[in-house]
C-alpha positions as CSV (number, residue, x, y, z in Angstrom):
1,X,33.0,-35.1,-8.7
2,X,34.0,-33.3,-12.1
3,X,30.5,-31.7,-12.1
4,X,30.9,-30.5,-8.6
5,X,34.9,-29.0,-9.6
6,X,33.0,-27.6,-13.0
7,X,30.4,-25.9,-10.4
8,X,33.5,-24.5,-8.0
9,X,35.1,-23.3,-10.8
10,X,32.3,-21.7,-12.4
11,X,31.1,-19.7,-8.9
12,X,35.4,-18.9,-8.9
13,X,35.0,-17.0,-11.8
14,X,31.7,-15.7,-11.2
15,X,32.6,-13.9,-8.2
16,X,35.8,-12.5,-10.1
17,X,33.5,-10.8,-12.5
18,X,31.4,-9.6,-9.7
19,X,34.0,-8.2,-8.2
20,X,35.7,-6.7,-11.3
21,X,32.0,-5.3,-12.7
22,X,31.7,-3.9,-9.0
23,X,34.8,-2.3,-7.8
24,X,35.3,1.4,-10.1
25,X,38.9,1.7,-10.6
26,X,38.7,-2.2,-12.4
27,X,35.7,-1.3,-14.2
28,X,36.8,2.0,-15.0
29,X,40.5,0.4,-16.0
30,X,38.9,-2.2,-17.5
31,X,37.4,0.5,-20.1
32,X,40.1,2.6,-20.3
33,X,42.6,-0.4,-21.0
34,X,39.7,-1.5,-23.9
35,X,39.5,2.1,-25.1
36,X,43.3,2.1,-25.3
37,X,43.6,-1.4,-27.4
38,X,41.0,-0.4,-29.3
39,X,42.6,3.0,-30.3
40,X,45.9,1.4,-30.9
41,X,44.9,-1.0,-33.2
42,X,43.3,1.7,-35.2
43,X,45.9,3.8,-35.0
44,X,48.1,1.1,-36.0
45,X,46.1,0.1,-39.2
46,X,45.5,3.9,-40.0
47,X,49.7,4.2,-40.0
48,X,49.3,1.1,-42.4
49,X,47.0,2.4,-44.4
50,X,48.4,5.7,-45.1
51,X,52.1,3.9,-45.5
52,X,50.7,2.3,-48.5
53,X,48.5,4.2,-50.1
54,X,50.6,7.7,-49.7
55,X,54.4,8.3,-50.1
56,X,56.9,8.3,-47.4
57,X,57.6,11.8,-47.7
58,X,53.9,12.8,-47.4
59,X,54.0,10.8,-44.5
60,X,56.5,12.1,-42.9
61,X,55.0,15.9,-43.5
62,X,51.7,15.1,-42.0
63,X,53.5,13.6,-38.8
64,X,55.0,16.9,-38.5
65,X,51.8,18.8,-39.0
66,X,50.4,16.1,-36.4
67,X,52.9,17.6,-34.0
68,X,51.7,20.5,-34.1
69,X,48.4,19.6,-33.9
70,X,49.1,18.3,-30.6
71,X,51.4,21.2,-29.7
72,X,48.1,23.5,-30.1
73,X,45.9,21.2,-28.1
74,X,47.9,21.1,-25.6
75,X,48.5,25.5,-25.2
76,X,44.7,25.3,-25.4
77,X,43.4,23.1,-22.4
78,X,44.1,25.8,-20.1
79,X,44.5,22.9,-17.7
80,X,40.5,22.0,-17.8
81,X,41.3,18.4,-18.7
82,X,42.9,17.8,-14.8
83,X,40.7,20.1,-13.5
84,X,37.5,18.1,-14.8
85,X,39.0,14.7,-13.5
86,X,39.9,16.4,-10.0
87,X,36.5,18.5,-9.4
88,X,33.7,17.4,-11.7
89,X,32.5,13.7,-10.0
90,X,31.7,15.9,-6.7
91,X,30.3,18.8,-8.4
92,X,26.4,19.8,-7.6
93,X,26.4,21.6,-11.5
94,X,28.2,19.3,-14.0
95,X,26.6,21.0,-16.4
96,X,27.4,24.4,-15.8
97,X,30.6,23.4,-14.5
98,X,31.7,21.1,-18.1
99,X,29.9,24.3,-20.8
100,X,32.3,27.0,-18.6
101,X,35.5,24.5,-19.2
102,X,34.4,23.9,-22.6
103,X,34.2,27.8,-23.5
104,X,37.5,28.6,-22.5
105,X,38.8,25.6,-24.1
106,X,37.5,26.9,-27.9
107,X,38.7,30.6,-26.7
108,X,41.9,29.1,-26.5
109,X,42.0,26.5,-28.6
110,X,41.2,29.0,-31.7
111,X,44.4,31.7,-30.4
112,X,46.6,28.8,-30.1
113,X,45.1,27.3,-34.0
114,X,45.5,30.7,-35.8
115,X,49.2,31.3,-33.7
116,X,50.9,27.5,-34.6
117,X,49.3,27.6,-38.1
118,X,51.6,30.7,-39.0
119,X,54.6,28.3,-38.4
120,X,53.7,25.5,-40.7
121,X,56.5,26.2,-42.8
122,X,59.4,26.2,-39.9
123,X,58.6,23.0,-38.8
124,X,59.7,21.4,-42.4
125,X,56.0,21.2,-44.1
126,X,56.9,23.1,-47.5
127,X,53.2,23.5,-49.5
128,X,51.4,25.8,-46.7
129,X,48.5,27.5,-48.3
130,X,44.9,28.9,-46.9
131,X,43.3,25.5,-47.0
132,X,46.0,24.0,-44.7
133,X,45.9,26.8,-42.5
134,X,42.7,26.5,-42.1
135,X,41.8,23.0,-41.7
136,X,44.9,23.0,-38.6
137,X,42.6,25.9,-37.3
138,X,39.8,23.6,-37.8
139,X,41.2,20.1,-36.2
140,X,42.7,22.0,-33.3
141,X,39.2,23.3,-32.0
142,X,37.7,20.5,-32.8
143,X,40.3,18.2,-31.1
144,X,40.4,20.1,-28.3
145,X,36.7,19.5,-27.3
146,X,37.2,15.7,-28.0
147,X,40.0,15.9,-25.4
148,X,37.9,17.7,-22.6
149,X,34.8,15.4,-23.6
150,X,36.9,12.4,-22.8
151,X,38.2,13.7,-19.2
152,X,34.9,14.2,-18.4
153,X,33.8,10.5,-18.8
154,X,37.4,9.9,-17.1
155,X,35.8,12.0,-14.0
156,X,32.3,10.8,-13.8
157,X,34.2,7.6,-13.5
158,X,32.0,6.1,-16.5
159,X,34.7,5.6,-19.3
160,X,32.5,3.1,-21.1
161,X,31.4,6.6,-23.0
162,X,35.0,7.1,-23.5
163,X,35.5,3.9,-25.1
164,X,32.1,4.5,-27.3
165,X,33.0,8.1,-28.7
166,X,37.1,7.3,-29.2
167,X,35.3,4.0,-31.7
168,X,33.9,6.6,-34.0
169,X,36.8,8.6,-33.6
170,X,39.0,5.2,-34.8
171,X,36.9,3.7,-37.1
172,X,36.3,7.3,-39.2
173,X,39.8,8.5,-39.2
174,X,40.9,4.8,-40.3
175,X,38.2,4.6,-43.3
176,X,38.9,8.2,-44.5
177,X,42.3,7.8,-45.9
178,X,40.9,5.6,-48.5
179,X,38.6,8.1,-49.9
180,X,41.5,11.5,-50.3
181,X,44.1,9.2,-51.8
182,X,46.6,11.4,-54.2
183,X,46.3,14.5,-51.9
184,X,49.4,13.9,-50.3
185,X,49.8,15.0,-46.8
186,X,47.0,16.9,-45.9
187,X,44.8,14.4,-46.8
188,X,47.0,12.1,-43.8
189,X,45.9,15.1,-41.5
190,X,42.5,15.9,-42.5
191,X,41.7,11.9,-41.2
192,X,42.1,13.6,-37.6
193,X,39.7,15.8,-38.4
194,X,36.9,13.4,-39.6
195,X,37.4,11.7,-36.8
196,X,37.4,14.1,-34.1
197,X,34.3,15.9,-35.3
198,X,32.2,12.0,-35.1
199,X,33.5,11.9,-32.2
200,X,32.8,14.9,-30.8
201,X,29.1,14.3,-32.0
202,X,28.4,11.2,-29.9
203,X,30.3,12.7,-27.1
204,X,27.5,15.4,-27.1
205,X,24.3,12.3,-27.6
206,X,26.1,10.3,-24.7
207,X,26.1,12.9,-21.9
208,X,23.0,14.6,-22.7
209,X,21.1,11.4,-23.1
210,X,22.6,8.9,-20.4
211,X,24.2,11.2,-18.0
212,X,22.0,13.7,-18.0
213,X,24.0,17.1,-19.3
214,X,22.7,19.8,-20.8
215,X,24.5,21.9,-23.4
216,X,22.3,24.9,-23.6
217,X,23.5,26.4,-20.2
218,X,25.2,30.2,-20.0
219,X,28.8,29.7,-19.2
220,X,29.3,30.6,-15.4
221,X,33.2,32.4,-13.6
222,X,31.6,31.1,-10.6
223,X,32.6,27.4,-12.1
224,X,36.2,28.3,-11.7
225,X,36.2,29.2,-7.9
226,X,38.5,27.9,-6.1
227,X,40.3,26.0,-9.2
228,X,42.4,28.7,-11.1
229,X,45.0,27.5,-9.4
230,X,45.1,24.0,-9.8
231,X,44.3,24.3,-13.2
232,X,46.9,26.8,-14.0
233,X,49.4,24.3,-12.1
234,X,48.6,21.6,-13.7
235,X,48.5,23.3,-17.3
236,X,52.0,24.7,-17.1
237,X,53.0,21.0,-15.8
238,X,51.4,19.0,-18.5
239,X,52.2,21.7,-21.7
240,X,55.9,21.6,-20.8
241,X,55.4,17.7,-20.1
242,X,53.9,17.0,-23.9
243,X,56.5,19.3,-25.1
244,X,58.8,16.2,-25.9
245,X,55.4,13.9,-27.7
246,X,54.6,17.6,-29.7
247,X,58.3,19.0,-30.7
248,X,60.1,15.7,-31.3
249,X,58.5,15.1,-35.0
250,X,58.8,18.4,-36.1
251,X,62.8,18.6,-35.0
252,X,62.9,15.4,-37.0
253,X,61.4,16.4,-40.2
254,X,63.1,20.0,-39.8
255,X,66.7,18.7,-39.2
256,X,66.8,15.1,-40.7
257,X,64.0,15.6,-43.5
258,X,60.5,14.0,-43.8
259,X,61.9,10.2,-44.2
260,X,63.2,10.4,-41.0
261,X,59.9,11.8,-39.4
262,X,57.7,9.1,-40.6
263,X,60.7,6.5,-39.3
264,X,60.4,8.1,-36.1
265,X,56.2,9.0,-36.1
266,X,55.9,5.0,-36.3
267,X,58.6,4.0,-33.7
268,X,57.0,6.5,-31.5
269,X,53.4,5.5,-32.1
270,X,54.4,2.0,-31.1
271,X,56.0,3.1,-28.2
272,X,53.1,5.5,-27.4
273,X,51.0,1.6,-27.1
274,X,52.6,1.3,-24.9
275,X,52.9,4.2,-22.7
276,X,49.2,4.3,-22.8
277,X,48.7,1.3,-21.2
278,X,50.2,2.4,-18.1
279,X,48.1,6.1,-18.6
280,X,44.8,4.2,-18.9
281,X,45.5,2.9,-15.8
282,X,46.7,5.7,-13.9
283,X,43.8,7.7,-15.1
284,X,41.4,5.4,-13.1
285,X,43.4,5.3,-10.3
286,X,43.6,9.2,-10.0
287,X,39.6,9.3,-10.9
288,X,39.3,7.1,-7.5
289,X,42.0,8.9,-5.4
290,X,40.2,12.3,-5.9
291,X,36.6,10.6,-5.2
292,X,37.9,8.1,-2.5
293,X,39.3,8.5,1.3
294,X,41.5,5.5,2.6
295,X,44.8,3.8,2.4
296,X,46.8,5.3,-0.2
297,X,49.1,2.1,-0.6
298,X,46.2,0.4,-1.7
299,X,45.4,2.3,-4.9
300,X,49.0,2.5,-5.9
301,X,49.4,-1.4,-5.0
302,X,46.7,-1.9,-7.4
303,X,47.4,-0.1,-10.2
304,X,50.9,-1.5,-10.1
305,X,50.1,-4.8,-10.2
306,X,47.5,-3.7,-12.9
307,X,50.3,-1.5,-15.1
308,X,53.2,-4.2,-14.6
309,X,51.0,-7.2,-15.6
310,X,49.9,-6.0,-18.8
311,X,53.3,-4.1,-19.5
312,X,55.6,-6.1,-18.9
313,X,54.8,-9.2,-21.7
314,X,53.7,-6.5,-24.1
315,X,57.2,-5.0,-23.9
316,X,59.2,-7.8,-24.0
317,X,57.3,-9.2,-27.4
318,X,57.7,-5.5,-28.8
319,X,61.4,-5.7,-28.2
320,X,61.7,-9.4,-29.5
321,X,59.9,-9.1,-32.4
322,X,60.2,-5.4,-33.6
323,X,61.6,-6.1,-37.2
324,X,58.2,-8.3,-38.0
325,X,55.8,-5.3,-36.7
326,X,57.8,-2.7,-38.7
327,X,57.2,-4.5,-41.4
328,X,53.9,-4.5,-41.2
329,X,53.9,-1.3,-41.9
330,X,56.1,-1.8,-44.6
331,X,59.3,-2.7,-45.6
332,X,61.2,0.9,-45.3
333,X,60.1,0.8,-42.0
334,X,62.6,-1.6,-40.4
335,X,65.2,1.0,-40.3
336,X,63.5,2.1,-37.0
337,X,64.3,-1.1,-35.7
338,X,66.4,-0.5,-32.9
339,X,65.1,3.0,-32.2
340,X,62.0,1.2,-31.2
341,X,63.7,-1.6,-28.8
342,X,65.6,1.4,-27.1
343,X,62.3,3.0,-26.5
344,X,60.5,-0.3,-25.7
345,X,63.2,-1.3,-22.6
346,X,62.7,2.5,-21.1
347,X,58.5,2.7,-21.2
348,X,58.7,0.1,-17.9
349,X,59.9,2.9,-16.3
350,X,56.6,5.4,-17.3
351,X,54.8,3.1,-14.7
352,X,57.1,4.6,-11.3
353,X,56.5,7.7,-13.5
354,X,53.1,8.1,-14.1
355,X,51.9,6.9,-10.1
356,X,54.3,9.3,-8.1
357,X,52.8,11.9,-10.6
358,X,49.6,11.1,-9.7
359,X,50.7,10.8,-6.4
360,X,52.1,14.3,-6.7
361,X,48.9,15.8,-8.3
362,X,46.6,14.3,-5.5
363,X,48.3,16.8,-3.4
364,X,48.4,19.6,-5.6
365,X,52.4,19.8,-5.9
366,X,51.9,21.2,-9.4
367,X,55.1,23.2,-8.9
368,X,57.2,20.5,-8.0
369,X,55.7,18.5,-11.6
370,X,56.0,21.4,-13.4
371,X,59.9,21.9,-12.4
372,X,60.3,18.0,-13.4
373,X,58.8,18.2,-16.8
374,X,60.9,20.6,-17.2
375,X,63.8,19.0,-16.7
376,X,62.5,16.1,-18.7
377,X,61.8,18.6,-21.8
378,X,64.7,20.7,-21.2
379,X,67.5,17.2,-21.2
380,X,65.5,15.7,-24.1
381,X,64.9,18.7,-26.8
382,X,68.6,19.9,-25.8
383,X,69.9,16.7,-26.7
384,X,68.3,16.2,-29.7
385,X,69.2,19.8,-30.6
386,X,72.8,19.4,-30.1
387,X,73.8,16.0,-30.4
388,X,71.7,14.1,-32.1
389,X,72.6,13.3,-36.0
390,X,69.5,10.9,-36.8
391,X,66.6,9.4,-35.2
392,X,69.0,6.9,-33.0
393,X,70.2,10.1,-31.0
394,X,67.0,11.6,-31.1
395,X,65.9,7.6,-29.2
396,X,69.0,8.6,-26.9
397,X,67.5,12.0,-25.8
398,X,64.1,10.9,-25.1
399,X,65.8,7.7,-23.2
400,X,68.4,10.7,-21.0
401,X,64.6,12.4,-20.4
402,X,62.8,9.2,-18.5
403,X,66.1,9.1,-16.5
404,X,65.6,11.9,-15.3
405,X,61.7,11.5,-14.7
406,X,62.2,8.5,-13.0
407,X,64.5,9.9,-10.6
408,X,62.7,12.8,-9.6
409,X,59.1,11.8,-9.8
410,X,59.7,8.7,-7.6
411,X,62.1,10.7,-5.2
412,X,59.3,13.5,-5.0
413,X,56.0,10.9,-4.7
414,X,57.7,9.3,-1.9
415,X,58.5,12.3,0.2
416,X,54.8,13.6,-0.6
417,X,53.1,10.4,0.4
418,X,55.7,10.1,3.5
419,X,54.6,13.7,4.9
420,X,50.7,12.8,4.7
421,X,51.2,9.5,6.3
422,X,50.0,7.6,3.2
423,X,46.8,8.8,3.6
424,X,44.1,10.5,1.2
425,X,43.5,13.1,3.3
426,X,43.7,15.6,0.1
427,X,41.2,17.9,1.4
428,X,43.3,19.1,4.0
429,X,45.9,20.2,1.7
């Protein structure tokens, strides 16, 4: 009898697996989710690290610089990061299609580099010379093609080359720190660098060799047909979207001094765990709304379940137990203590968030998005302009800016799916 419960049990979980390894949005989630984890605890030892081994004050520079960094990234996508998850899975050239993406992002990424790095100095970081300039020129090109790179695993629906390439990317910038000790904060910022260019590297070995890419194709306008639009859309809605995540640590470090940047660059990168939970998630679930036709309650039923069964333990042992991580880190850190359990509480509500967006996307309402990250940047950077006097009211801002996500993402992803029926009849739109 126990033997034949044993045998039940065992076929239970077999077919679970089977179903898991066969069904693309779990296995694709399942990736993206490990990818995540695997990223976070990185990142998590590599804000250790670098708390130890380097002063709070260079810290707190290099998040600002780090900032900017993503500031830069983000004005140099061009909106090819969306556009590769929407278009590239059905594409006949995914080769031509990825090197055309991939030229205008290092165009772009290389105006936006040279632009950002003449502002160093406004956004608190004091010792700006050439070599700092240009290794920011540097990091943002190359980060910018590790960001296109890993939307086009996202779209292939393959995201175990995701998970592959972002391991480099972890395990290089976490080792690196230990090697530049004693120069200060650019030696923080160059990790992002290291990283990003191994990275990039087996990015490159991946889709050539397993998927089949070549490299050494002319650039085509004929790949962008069709997709200006979108992508234009959905750049405008995603750079003023990040503008919060990008400006945040440099009106820190400007207004309150680099102290309070690192206080804040930790509680954030926490916080950002979490958010990223919910986003590897969502990312699947978009990959398969743009490839699949069906029932559009079933995807979002899914990735609910999914989002809110991860999130929801994760969040309340963050908020319980937020002086013991911070300490981790190390002692000084506590002090961002209850910045952290404000933002911990209001990341449950990035999962309504980041499904009606999607929702919203699907059906190329990139105006509407780009009106509510608006709003959402506009409440929060106003706030923390104004009214905030430390990194508590700068918590308070970015709390007022979900509030105002929540309520019109969810309103406007309802109306959207109500007027197609709930159905993923995109094409017609």
């Amino acid at each position: 009898m126990g033997a034949t419960k044993k045998g039940r049990r065992g076929n239970f979980l077999s077919r679970i697996y089977f179903h898991l390894m066969h069904d693309s949005f779990y296995k694709n989630s399942m990736y993206l989710l490990i990818n995540m984890a695997f990223s976070t605890v990185a990142g998590f030892f590599f804000v250790v690290i670098c708390a130890h081994l380097f002063t709070q004050k260079d810290f707190g520079y290099a998040t600002s610089m780090t900032g900017a960094l993503g500031l830069a990234v983000a004005f140099s996508n061009l909106g090819m990061n969306r556009t590769i998850v929407r278009f590239l899975g059905r594409s006949e050239t995914k080769s031509r299609d990825l090197v055309s993406k991939l030229s205008i992002v290092l165009i772009f990424a290389l105006l936006s580099g040279i632009i950002l790095s003449s502002f160093l100095k406004s956004f608190g970081i004091e010792q700006v010379n050439p070599l700092t300039v240009f290794i920011f020129i540097i990091t943002v090109l190359v980060c910018s093609v590790k960001s296109l790179f890993d939307f086009a695993f996202i779209a292939i629906r393959n995201s175990s080359g995701a998970l592959i390439e972002n391991s480099f990317f972890g395990i290089t910038k976490l080792v690196f720190p230990v090697f530049v000790v004693g120069s200060g904060f650019l030696g923080i910022f160059s990790a992002q660098l290291a990283g990003a260019l191994v990275a990039v590297l087996a990015s490159v070995i991946i889709l050539r060799v397993k998927h089949g890419f070549e490299f050494r194709i002319q650039p085509s306008k004929d790949a962008m047909i069709g997709k200006w639009r979108f992508a234009m859309g959905s750049y405008t809605s995603d750079l003023v979207g990040g503008l919060p995540t990008s400006i945040l640590p440099i009106i820190v470090v400007a207004r309150f001094g680099p102290i309070s940047g690192a206080l804040w660059y930790v509680a954030m990168q926490i916080t950002n765990f979490l958010l990223t939970v919910s986003g590897s998630v969502n990312q699947a679930m978009f990959a398969e709304m743009a490839n699949e036709r069906g029932d559009l309650r079933k995807f979002v039923k899914k990735a609910s379940i999914t989002m809110y069964g991860l999130l929801i333990p994760l969040s309340i042992s963050v908020f319980i137990f937020a002086p013991n991580i911070l300490t981790v880190f190390h002692g000084n850190y506590v002090a961002a203590q209850h910045v952290l359990r404000l933002m911990t509480v209001f990341a449950l509500l990035g999962v309504a968030n980041y499904i009606t967006g999607s929702i919203l996307l699907l059906f190329k309402k990139v105006a509407y998005i780009t009106f509510v990250n608006a709003v959402n940047a506009g409440v929060v950077i106003f706030y923390c302009v104004i009214f905030a006097h430390n990194v508590n009211g700068v918590a308070i801002g970015w709390m007022l800016g979900e509030l105002a996500n929540l309520i019109l993402f969810v309103g406007g992803g309802i109306f959207v799916a109500r007027q197609h029926g709930g159905s993923l009849d995109w094409d017609a739109t």
